[in-house]
C-alpha positions as a printed Julia matrix, in Angstrom:
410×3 Matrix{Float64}:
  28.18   -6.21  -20.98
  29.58   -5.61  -17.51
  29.23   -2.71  -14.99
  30.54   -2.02  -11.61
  26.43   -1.27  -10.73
  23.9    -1.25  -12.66
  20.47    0.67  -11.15
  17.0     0.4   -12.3
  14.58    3.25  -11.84
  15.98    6.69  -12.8
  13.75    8.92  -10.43
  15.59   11.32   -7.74
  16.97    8.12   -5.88
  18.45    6.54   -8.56
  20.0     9.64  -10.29
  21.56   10.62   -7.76
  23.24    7.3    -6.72
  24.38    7.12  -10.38
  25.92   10.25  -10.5
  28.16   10.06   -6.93
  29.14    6.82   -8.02
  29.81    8.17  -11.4
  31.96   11.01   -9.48
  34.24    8.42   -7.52
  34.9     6.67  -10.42
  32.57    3.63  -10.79
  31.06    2.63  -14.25
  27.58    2.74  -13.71
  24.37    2.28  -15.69
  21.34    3.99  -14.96
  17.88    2.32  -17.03
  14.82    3.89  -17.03
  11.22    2.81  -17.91
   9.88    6.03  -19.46
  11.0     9.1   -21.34
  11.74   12.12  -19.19
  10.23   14.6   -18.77
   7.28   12.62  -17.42
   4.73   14.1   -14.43
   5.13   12.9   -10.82
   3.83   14.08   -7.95
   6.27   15.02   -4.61
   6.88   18.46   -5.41
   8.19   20.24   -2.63
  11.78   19.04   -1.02
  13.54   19.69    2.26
  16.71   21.83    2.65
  19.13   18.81    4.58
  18.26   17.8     0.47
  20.63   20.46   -0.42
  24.2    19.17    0.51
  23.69   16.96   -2.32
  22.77   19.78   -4.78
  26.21   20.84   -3.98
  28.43   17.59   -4.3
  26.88   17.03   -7.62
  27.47   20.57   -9.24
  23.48   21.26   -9.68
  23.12   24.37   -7.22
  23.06   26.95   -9.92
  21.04   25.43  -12.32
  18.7    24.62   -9.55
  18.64   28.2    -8.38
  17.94   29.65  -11.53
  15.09   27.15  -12.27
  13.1    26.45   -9.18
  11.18   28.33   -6.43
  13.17   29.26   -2.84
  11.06   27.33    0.17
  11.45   29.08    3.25
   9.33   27.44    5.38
   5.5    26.04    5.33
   2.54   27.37    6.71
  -0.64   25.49    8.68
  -4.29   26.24    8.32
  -6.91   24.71   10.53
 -10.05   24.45    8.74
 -12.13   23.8    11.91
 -10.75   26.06   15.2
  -9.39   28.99   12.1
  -5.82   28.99   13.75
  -2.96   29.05   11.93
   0.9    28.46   12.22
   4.36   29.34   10.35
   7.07   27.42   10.27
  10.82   28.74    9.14
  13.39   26.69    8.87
  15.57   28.98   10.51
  14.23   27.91   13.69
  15.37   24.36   13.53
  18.16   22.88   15.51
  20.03   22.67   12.13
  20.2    25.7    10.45
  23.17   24.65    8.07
  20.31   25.22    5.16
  17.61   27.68    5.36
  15.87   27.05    2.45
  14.67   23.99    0.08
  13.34   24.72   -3.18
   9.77   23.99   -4.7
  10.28   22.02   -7.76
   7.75   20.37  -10.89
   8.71   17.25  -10.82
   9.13   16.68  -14.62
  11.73   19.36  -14.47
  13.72   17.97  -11.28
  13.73   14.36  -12.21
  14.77   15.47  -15.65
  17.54   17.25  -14.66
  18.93   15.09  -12.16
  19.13   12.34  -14.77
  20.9    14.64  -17.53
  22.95   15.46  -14.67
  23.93   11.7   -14.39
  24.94   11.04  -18.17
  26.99   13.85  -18.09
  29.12   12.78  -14.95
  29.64    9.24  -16.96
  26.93    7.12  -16.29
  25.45    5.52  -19.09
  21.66    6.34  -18.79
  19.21    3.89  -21.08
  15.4     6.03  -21.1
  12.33    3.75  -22.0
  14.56    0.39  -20.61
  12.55   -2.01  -18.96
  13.64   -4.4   -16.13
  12.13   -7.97  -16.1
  13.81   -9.6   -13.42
  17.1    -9.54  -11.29
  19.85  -12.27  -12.1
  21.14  -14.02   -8.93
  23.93  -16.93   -8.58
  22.74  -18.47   -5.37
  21.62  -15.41   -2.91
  23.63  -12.62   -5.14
  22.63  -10.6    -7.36
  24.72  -10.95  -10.75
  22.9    -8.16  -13.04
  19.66   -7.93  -14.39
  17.39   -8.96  -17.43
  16.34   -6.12  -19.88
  15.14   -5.1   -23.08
  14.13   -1.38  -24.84
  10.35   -0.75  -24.23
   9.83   -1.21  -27.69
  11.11   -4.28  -28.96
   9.46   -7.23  -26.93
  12.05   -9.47  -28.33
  15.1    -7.53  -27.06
  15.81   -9.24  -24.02
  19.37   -8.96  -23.15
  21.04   -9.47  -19.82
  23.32   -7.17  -17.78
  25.86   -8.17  -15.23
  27.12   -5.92  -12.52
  29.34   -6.53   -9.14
  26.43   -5.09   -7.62
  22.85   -4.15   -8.49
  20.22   -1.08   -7.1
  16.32   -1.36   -6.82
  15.41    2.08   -7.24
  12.19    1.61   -8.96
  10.1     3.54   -7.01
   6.31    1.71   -5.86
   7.01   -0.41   -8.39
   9.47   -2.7    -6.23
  11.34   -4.79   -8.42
  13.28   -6.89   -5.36
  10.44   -6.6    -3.35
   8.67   -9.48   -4.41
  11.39  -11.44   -5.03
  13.48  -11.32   -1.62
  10.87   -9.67    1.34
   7.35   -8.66    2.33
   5.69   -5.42    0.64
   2.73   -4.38    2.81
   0.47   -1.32    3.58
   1.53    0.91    6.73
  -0.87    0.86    9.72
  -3.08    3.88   10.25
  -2.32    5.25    6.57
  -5.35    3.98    4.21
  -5.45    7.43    2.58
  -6.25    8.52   -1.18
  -4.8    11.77   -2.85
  -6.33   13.56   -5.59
  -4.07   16.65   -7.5
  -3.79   18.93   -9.94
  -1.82   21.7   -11.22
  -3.81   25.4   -11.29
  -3.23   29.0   -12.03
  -4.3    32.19   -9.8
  -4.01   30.49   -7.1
  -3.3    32.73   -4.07
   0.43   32.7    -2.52
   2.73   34.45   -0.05
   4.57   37.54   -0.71
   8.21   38.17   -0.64
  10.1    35.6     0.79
   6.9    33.28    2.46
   5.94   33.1    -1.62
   7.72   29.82   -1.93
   6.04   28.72    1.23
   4.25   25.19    1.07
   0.55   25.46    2.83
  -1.07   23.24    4.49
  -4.5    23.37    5.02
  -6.3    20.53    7.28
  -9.82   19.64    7.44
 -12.12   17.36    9.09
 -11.48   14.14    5.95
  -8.02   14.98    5.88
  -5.81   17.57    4.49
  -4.93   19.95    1.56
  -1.33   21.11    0.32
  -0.38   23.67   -1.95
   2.79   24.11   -3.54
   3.39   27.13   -5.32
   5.43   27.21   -8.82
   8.48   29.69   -9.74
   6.2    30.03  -13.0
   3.15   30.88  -11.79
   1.62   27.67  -11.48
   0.31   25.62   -7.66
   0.42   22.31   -7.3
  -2.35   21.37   -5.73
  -3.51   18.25   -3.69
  -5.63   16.59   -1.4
  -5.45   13.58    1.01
  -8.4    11.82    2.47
  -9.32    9.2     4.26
 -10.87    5.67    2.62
 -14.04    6.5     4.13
 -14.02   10.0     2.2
 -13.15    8.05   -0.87
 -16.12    6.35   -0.3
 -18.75    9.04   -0.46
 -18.0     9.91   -4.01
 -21.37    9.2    -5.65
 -22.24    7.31   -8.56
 -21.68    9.0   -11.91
 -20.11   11.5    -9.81
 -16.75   12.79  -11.94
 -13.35   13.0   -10.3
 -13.41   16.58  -10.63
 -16.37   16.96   -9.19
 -15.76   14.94   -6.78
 -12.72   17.21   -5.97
 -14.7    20.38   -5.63
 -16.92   18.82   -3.65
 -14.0    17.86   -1.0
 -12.26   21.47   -1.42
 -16.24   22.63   -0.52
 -15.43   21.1     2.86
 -12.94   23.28    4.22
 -13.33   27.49    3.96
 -10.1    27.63    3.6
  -9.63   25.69    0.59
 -12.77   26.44   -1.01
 -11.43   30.44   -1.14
  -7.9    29.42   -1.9
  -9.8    27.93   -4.99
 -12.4    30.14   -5.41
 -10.71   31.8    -8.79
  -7.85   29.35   -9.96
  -7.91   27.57  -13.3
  -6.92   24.38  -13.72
  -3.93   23.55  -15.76
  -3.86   19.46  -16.23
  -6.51   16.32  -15.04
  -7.37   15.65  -11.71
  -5.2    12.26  -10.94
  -5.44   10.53   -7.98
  -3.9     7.34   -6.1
  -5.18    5.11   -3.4
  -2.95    3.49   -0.45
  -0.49    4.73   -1.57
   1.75    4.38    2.04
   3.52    0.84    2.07
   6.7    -0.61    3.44
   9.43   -3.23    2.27
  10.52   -5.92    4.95
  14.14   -6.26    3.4
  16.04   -3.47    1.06
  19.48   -5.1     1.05
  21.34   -7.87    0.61
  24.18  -10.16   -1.24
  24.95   -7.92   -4.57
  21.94   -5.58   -4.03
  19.71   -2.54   -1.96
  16.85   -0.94   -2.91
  17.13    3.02   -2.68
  14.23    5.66   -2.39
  10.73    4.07   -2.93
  11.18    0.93   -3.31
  12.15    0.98    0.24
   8.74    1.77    0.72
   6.79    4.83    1.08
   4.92    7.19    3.83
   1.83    9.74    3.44
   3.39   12.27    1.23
   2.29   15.11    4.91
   5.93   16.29    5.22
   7.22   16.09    1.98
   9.4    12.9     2.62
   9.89   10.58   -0.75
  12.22   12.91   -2.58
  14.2    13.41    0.73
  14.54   10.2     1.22
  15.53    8.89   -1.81
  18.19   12.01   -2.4
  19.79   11.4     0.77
  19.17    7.85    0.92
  21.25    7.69   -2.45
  24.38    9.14   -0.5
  24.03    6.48    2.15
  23.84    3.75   -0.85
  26.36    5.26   -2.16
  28.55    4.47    0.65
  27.66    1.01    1.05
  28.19    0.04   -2.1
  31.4     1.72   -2.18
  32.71   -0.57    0.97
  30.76   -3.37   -0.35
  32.89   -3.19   -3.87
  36.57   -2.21   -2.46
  36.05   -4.72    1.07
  34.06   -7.45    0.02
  33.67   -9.36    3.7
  32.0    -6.18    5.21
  29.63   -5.85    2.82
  26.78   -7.37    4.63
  27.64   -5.21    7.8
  27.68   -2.5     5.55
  23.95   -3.4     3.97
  22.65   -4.31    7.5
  23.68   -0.55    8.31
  22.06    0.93    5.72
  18.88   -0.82    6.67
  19.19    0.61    9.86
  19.58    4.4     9.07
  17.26    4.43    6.05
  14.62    2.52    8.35
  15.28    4.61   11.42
  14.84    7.9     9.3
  11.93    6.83    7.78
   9.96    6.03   11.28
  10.85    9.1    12.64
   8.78   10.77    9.72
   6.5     7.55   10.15
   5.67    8.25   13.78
   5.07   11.78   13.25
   2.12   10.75   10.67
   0.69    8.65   12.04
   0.21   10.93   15.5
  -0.88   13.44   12.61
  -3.9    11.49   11.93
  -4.57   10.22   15.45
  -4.72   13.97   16.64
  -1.84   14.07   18.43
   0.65   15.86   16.47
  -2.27   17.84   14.75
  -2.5    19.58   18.32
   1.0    20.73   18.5
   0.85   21.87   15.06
  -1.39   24.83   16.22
  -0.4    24.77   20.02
  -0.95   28.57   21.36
   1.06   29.56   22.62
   3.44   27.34   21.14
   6.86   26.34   23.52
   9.9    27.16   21.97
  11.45   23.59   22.3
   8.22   22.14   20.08
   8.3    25.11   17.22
  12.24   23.41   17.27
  11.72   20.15   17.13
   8.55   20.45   14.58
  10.91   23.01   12.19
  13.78   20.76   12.75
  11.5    17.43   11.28
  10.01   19.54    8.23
  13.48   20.6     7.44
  14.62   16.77    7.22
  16.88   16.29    9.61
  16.71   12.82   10.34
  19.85   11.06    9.09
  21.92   10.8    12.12
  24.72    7.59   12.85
  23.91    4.94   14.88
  23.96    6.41   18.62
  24.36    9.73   17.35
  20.64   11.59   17.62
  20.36   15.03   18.94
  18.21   14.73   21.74
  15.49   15.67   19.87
  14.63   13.27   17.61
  14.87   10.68   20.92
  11.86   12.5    22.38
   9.69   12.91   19.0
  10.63    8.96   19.34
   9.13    8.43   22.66
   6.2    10.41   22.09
   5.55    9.05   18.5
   6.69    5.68   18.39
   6.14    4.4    14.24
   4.45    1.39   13.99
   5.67   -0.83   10.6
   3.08   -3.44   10.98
């Protein structure tokens, strides 16, 4: 069987690639590992996300099911300051709001939302390798999770890595490796009667930092909080033996006031699961036949609420690509190496900021008092996403948060 693409990984990246591709007409198939609905953490998106919402018909639906985000707020454990952020005051104010979304419901519904555009979605699929003739991809080998013998193989014109951390192409064409300056570990949870905003700060993400590292919490439109915390390796290390990870967690909300009262009477709702290193990048994402979209592009400390940003609008960039790679065959690898570029140029401007973040540097602004107007702009105007900009076209800006913050890959 024969597709125009065929993409493996049906998170937000992938979905969303499948179904604008779907819309301009290509025949696409979408396979996925698990069954959705399935738990994920990366809870809270970014409102240049929203465009997309839009263009693929899901704006209602997504109004009706998920919590307005307004802006965030920052706690400092240590000096008691604190700082909100609307995203009114960014450069950008095309959208003033994001939404605050479970991710078993979002990822869910962006991959209904693919079938019924036309893509032909396969749940519990699994990928085994990537076909190539020479350097270009061909299609892929598969089979249905539960029949080992089922092997079958796919062709396509062109073929998407959207597989999140798991990388398929990775390993096969470039260099996976951990980011400098991130070694951190997050552990999470979902609770109840947890304390929130009121009115329109209710859908407000907070953001509490302490001396190991740094709290979020991300409040549900059904009354449930996300809730998360990301440490340092040397943290990670103090957990004692015998020492559950639940207690364990207490123990590291115990460390800041402000977390330890936010907590004082919630109830948890699922198991404490954590992840380690979880910050990596990918030396290549595109070439003859192929790109990798959202994740497996690689991935940065989850601070401002980056991987589902990435991947959505990353998908739209794909999109594109793939589009001039299919219809005008001898740009295709000018159109890849341009895709590289913005993806990789949108992700180090989150990159640098992060990595100042821990250093101190960006930490410092965060609670500046007073704070200048032109930093409250250029912080809102980063939390709000806006960092997909053409080559040579960069508000002025993201140049200085450049300067200031250079990212370092490696």
């Amino acid at each position: 069987m024969s597709y125009d693409v065929i993409i493996v990984g049906g998170g937000p990246g992938g979905s969303t690639l499948a179904s604008v591709l779907a819309l301009r007409g290509k025949s696409v198939a979408l396979l996925e590992a698990e069954r959705f609905p399935r738990f994920h953490i990366g809870e809270s998106l970014l409102p240049m996300s929203c465009e997309l919402f839009d263009e693929l018909g899901l704006r209602e639906r997504i109004e009706a099911r998920f919590l307005r985000k307004y802006g965030a707020n920052f706690f400092c454990s240590e000096s008691g300051r604190t700082n909100e952020y609307l995203f009114t005051d960014a450069y950008q104010r095309r959208f003033h709001h994001a939404y605050q979304v479970p991710r078993a419901d979002f990822d869910a519904l962006l991959l209904e939302r693919a079938g019924e555009l036309g893509a032909e979605v396969r749940q519990e699929w699994t990928a085994s390798d990537v076909v190539f003739d020479g350097e270009r991809a061909v299609g892929i080998r598969a089979r249905p999770v539960a029949d080992a013998a089922g092997t079958v193989e796919l062709r396509a014109r062109f073929v998407v890595d959207a597989t999140g951390r798991s990388t398929l192409l990775a390993s096969r064409v470039g260099v996976k490796r951990r980011l400098p300056e991130l070694d951190q570990s997050a552990m999470f949870g979902h609770y109840r009667d947890v304390p929130r905003g009121n009115g329109q700060a209710e859908g407000h993400i907070w953001v509490v930092v302490f001396r190991h590292g740094w709290f979020w919490f991300i409040p549900f439109k059904d009354g449930r909080t996300s809730v998360g915390v990301v440490v340092s390796r040397a943290w990670m290390k103090e957990r004692r033996a015998g020492e559950t990870l639940e207690a364990f967690k207490d123990r590291t909300f115990a460390e800041s006031p402000v977390a330890r009262e936010l907590m004082a009477k919630s109830v948890r709702l699922s198991e404490v699961g954590t992840t380690a290193d979880f910050s990596y990048s990918v030396s290549r994402f595109a070439g003859d036949g192929w790109l990798c979209v959202g994740d497996a592009c690689g991935f940065i400390d989850p601070l401002f609420s980056t991987g589902a940003h990435l991947a959505i609008k990353g998908a739209h960039l794909a999109a594109d690509t793939i589009e001039t790679a299919l219809a005008r065959p001898d740009e295709e690898r000018a159109a890849g190496a341009s895709y590289e570029e913005q993806i990789r140029s949108a992700a180090g401007l989150f990159l640098g900021a992060v990595q100042s973040f821990y250093r101190g540097e960006l930490r410092s602004l965060l609670f500046e008092e007073p704070q200048r107007k032109p930093i409250r702009q250029l912080i809102t105007s980063m939390l709000s996403g806006d960092v997909f900009h053409a080559p040579g076209k960069a508000p002025a800006w993201v140049s200085y948060l450049r300067q200031q913050y250079p990212a370092r890959f490696a």
